[in-house]
LOMAR-558343 format. One record per residue (C-alpha): x, y, z; residue in three letters; chain. Coordinates in pm, 1 decimal. Layout:
+----------+----------+----------+-----+---+
!       xx !       yy !       zz !   r ! c !
+----------+----------+----------+-----+---+
!        X !        Y !        Z ! ALA ! A !
...
+----------+----------+----------+-----+---+
//
This chain:
+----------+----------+----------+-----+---+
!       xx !       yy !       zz !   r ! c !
+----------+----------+----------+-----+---+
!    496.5 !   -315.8 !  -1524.8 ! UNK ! A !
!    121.7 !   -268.5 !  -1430.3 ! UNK ! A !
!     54.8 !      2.3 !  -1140.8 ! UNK ! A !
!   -140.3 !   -268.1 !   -935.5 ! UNK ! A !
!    193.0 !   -518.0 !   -923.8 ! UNK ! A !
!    448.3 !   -219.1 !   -806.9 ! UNK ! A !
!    209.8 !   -126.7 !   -564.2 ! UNK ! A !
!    133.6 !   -517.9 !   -443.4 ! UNK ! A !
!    532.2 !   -582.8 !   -411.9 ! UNK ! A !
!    580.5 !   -203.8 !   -299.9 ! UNK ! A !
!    367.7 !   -308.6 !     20.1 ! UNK ! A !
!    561.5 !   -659.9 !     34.0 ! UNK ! A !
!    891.7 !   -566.3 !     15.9 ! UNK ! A !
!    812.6 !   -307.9 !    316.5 ! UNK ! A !
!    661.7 !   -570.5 !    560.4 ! UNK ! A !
!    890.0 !   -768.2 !    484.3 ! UNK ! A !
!   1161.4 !   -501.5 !    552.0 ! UNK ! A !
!   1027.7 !   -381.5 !    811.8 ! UNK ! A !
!   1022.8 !   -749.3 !   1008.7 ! UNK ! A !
!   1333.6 !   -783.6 !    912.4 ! UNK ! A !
!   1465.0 !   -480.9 !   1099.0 ! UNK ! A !
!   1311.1 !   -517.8 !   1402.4 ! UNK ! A !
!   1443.6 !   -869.3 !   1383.6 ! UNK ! A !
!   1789.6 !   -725.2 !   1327.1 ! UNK ! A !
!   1756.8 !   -478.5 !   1590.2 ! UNK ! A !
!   1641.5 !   -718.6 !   1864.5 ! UNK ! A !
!   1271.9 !   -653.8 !   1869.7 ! UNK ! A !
!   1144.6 !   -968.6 !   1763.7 ! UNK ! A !
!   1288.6 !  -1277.0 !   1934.0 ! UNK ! A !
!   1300.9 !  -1629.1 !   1818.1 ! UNK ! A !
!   1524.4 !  -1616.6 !   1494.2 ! UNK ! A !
!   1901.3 !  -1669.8 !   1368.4 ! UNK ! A !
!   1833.1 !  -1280.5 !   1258.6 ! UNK ! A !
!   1797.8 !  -1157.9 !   1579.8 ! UNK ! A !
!   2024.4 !   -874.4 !   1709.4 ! UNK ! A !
!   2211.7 !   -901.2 !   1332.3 ! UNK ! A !
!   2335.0 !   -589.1 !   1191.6 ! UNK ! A !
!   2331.1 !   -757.7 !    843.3 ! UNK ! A !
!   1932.7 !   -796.6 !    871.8 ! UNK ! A !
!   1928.6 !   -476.2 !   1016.8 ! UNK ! A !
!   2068.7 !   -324.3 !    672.7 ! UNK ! A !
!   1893.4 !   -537.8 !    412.0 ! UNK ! A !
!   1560.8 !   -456.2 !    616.5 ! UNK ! A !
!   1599.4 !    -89.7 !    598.9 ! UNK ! A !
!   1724.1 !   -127.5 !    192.9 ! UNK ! A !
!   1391.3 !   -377.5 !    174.2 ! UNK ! A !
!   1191.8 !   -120.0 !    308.0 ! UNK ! A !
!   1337.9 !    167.8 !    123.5 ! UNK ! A !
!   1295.6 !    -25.1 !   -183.3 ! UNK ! A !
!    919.0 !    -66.3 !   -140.3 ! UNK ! A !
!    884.7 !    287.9 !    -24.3 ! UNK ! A !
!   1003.5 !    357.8 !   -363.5 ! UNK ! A !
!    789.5 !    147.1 !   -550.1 ! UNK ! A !
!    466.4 !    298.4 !   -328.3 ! UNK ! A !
!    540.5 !    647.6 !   -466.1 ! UNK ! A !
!    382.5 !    797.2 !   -741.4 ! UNK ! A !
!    608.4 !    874.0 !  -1006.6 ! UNK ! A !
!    546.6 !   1107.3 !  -1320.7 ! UNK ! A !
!    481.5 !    879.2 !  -1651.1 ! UNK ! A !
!    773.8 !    969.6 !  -1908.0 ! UNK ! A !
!    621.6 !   1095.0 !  -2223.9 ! UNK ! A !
+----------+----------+----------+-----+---+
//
């Protein structure tokens, strides 16, 4: 996968998380999500996920 896509759905997948958390924890109003625990979790795993793909890692030779 090209650099420029993990880094486009690396930035995706972490707003998207990260609504999705504040949904789950209450901060956002207005949705069937809020004040879940279940969006709660797959927001934080969302976020971690893009987290992951926004990090650098060494190319395997």
């Amino acid at each position: 996968m090209s650099r420029k896509l993990l880094v486009g759905l690396g930035i995706v997948l972490l707003l998207v998380g990260g609504v999705w958390t504040a949904q789950g924890l209450g901060y956002l109003k207005g949705s069937f999500m809020t004040g879940q625990q279940l969006w709660t979790t797959i927001g934080l795993l969302c976020a971690s996920a893009g987290v992951m793909m926004l990090i650098p890692w060494p190319k395997k030779r």
